[in-house]
C-alpha positions as a Markdown table, in Angstrom:
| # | Residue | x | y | z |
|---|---|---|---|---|
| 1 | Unk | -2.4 | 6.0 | 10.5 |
| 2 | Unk | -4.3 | 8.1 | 12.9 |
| 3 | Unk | -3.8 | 7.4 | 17.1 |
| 4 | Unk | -7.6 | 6.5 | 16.2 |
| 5 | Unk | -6.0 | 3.3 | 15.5 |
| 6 | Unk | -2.5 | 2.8 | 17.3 |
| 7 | Unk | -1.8 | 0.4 | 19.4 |
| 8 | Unk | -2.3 | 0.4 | 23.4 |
| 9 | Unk | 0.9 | 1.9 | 25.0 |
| 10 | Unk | 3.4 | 2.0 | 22.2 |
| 11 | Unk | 4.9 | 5.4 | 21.2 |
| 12 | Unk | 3.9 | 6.5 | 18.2 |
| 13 | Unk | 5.6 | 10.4 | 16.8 |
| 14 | Unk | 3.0 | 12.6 | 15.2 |
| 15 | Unk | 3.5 | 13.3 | 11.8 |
| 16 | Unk | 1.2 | 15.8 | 11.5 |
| 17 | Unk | -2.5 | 17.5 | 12.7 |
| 18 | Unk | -4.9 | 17.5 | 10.2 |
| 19 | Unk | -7.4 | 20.1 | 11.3 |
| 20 | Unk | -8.5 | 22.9 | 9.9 |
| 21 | Unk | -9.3 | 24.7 | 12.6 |
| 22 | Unk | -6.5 | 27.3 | 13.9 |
| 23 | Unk | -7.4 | 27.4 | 17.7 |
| 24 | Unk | -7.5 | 24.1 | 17.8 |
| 25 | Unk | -4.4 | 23.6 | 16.5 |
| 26 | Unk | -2.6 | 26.5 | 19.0 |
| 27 | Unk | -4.9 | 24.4 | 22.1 |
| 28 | Unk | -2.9 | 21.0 | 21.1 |
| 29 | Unk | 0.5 | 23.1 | 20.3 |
| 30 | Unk | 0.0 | 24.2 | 24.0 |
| 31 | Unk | -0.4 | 20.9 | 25.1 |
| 32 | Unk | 2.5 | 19.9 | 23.2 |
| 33 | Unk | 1.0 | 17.8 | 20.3 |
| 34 | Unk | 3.0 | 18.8 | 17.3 |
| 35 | Unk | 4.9 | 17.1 | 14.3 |
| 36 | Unk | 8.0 | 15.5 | 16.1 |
| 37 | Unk | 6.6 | 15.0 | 18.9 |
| 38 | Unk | 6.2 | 11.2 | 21.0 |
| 39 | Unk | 2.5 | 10.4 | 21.9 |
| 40 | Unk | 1.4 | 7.4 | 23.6 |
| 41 | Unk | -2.1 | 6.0 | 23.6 |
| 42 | Unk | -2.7 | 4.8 | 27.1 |
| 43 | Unk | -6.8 | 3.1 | 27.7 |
| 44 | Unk | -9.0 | 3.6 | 24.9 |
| 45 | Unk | -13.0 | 3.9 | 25.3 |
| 46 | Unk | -16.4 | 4.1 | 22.7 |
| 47 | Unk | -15.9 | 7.6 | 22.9 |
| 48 | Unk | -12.4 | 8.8 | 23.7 |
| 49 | Unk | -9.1 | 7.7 | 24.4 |
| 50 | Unk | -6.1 | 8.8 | 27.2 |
| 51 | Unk | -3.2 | 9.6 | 25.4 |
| 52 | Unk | 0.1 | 10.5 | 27.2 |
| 53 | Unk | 2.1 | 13.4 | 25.6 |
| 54 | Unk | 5.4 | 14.6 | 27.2 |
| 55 | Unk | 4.8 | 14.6 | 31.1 |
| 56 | Unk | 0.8 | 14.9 | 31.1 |
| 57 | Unk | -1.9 | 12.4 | 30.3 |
| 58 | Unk | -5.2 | 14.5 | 28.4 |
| 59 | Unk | -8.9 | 12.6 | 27.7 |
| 60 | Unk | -9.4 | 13.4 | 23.7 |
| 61 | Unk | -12.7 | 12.6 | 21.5 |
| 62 | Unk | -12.3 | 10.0 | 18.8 |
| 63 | Unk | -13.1 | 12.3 | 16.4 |
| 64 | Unk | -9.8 | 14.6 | 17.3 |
| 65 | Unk | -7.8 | 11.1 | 17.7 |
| 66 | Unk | -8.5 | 10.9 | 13.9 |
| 67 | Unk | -7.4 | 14.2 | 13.3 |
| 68 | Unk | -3.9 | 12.9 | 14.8 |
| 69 | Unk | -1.3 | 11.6 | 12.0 |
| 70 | Unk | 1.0 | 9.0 | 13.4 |
């Protein structure tokens, strides 16, 4: 399941990025969105969605919400 689909403020750990791009994947490693990791999905809109990862809150595109594995 990606957090394309999670459910509204439950934790969910990320089991893995599925990008193929590299500096996207170090960008989210800086942020701290890795395998292991908790991430919550906090508001959800057409086009993006609030997720909460360690102590920050970050805007994503649904299209990088897919690319989340939880």
């Amino acid at each position: 399941m990606n957090l394309r689909s999670a459910e509204l403020g439950k934790e969910y750990i990320i089991r893995a990025i599925d990008t193929e791009d590299e500096e996207l994947d170090a960008f989210l490693f800086s942020l701290g969105c890795y395998s292991g990791e908790p991430i919550t999905v906090v508001s959800r809109w057409k086009r993006n969605c609030t997720v909460s990862i360690k102590d920050g809150r970050y805007n994503i595109d649904n299209q990088l919400a897919e690319a989340i594995l939880v």
